[in-house]
C-alpha positions in Angstrom: -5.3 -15.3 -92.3 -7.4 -12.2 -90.6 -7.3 -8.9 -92.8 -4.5 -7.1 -90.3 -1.9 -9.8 -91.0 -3.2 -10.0 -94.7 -2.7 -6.0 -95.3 0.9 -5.7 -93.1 2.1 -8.8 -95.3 1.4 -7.1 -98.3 2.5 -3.8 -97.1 6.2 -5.2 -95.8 6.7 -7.3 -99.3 5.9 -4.4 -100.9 8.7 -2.0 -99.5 11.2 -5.4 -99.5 10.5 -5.3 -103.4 11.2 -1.6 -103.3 14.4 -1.8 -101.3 15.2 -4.3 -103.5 14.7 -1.8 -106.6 17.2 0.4 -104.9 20.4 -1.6 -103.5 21.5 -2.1 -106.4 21.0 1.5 -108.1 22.9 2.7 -104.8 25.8 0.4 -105.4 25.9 1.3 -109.1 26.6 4.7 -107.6 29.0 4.2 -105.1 26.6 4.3 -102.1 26.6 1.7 -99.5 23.7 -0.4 -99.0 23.9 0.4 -95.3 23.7 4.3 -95.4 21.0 4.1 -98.3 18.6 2.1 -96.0 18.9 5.1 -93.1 21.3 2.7 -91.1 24.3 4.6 -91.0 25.4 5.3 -87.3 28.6 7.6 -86.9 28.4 10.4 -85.7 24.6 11.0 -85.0 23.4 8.0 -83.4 22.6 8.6 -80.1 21.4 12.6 -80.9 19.2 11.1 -83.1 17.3 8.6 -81.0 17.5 10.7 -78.1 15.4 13.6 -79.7 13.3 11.6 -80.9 12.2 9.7 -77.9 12.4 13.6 -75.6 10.1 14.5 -78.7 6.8 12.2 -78.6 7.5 11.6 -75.1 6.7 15.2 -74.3 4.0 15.1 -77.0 2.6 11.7 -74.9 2.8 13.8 -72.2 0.9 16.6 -73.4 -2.0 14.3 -74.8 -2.5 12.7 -71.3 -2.4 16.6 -69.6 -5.0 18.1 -72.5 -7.3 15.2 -71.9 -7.0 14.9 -68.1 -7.3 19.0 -68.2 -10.5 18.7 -70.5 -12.3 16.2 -68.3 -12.3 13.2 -71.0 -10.6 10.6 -68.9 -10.1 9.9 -65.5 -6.5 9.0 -64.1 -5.9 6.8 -61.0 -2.2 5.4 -59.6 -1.7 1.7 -60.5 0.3 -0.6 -59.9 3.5 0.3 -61.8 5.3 -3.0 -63.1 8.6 -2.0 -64.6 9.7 -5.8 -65.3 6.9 -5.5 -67.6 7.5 -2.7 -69.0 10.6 -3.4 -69.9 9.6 -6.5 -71.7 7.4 -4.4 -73.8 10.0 -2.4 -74.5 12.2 -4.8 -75.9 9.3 -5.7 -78.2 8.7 -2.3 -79.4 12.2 -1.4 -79.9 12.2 -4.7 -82.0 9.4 -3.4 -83.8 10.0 0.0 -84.5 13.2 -1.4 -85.7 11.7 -3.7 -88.2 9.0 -0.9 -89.3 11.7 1.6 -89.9 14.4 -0.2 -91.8 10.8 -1.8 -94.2 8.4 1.5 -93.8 11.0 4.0 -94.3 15.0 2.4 -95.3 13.3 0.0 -98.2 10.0 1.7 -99.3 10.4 5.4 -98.7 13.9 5.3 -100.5 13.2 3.3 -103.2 9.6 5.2 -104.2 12.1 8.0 -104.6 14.0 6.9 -106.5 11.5 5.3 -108.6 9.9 9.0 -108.4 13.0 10.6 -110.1 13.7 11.7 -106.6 10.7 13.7 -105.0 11.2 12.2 -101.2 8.2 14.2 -100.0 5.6 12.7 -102.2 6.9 8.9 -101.5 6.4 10.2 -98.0 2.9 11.0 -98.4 2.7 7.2 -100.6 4.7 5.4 -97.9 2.4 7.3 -94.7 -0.7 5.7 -96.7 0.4 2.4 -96.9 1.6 2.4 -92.8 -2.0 3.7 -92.1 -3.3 0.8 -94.1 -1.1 -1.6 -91.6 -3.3 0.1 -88.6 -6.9 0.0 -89.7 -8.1 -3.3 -89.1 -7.0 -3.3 -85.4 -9.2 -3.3 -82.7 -11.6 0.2 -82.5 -10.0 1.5 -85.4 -11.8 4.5 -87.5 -11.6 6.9 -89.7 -9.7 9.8 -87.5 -7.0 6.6 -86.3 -6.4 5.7 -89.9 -5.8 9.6 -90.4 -3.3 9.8 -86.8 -1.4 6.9 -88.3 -1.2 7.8 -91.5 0.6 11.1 -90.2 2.1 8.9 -88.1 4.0 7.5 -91.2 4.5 11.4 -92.2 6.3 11.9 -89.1 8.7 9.0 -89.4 8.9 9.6 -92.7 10.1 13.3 -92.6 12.1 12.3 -89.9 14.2 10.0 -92.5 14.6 12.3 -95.5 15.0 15.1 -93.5 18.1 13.2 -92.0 19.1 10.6 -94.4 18.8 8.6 -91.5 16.2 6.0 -89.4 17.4 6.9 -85.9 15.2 10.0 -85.3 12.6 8.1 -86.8 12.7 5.1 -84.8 13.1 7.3 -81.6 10.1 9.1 -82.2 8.6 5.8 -83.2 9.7 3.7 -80.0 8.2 6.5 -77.5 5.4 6.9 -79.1 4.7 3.7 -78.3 6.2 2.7 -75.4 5.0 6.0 -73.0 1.2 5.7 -74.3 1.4 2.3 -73.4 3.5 0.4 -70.7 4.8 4.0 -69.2 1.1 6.2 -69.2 -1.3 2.8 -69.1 -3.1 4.2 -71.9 -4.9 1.5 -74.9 -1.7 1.3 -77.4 -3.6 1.3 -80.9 -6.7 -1.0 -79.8 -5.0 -2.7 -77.4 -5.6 -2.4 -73.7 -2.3 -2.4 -71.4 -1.7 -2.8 -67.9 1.0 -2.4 -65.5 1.5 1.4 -66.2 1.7 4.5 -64.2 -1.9 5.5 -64.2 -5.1 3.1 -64.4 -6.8 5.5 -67.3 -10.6 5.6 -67.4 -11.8 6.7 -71.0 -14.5 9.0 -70.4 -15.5 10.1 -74.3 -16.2 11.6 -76.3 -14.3 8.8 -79.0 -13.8 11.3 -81.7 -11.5 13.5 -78.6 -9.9 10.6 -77.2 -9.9 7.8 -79.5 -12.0 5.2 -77.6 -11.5 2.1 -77.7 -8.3 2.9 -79.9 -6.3 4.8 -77.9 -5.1 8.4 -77.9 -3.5 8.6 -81.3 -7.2 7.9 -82.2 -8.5 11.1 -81.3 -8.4 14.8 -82.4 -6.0 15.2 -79.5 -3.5 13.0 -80.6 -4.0 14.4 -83.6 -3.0 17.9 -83.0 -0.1 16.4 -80.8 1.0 14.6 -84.6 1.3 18.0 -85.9 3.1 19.3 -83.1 6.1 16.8 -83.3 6.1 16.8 -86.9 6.7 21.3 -86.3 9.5 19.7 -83.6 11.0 17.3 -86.3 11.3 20.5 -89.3 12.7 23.0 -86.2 15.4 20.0 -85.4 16.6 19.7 -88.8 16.9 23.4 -89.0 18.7 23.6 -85.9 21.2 21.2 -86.8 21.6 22.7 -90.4 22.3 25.9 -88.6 24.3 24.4 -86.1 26.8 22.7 -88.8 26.9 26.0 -90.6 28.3 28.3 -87.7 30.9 25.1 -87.4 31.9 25.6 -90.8 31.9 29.1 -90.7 34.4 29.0 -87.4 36.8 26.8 -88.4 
């Protein structure tokens, strides 16, 4: 067993035994095991997912402009293959599924709860532990461990702020599946093809990420910080949004 599948094992039995610590506290209290783990659907489903993937694909977006603009890669046409794009699609979605309803549904809810209710700090707990899932892949270092591990902060805010995984997992899923299959860049040490663009990673590592990929470098980075600003200015848009309902009716 290699050190990654070693560290997400432990990681994912860790927030099972946490999510297992809170279904029953939840039914104790009338709350269904469903809505607890961030699953509920009705009537937010689609706004949810949908902001989240316009939100880190725009933030994909802006990474692949900075670095183009600032002369640290080169980008040529390729060979787009949407049939395999596609297929990697249907793999992340499976994935960001799974990471979701363990990272933040099982483990985020029930270190809260253990916590006496203080979301933000198991949060900050559960971000550490997703960063530990991403630092023995390929050309990992020091500034990816910190990109994921606000990755996890992302995803994480996006849930408490909610009460719900969708926003999460949409941010999640295009994350993933623009930098990767969509843009052609590396996707968290591993190289794609079949994308948009043939990318050429022209350095410096510590601005691009090398070998890692984009969310490896100090511009994806700054781009975390950016759609975890879009994530807060959501929520308060929708919190305003529900109040001038109210107020009208």
């Amino acid at each position: 067993m290699n050190a990654t599948v070693a560290v997400d094992l432990a990681v994912y039995l860790t927030a099972i035994a946490f999510g297992l610590y809170a279904i029953p506290r939840w039914r104790r209290h009338g709350v269904p095991v469903l809505a607890g783990l961030g699953l509920a659907t009705a009537p937010r489903l689609a706004a949810d997912i949908g902001t989240g993937v316009l939100i880190t694909t725009g933030a994909m977006i802006g990474i692949f402009a900075v670095e183009l603009a600032l002369g640290v890669i080169q980008a040529g046409v390729a060979d787009f293959r949407p049939v395999f794009a596609l297929l990697f699609g249907l793999v992340l979605i499976v994935q960001g599924l799974i990471d979701e309803v363990l990272m933040r549904g099982m483990l985020v809810s029930g270190l809260s709860m253990l916590l006496g209710g203080r979301p933000i700090v198991a949060v900050l707990i559960g971000a550490v532990l997703f960063a530990a899932t991403h630092m023995f892949l390929a050309g990992a270092s020091p500034l990816s461990v910190i990109s994921n591990g606000l990755g996890g902060v992302m995803y994480g805010l996006a849930f408490v702020l909610t009460g719900r995984i969708w926003l999460g997992f949409g941010l999640h899923f295009a994350w993933n599946f623009v930098q990767g299959p969509i843009l052609g860049f590396t996707l968290s040490g591993h190289p794609t093809e079949g994308g948009v663009f043939q990318i050429a990673d022209l350095g410096p590592a510590w601005l691009t990420g090398g070998a890692y990929g984009p969310e490896g470098g100090v511009v994806g980075i700054a781009f975390r910080f950016v759609i975890i600003g879009a994530v807060f200015a959501w929520n308060i848009a929708q919190d305003v949004k529900k109040k001038i309902y109210i107020e009208s009716s």
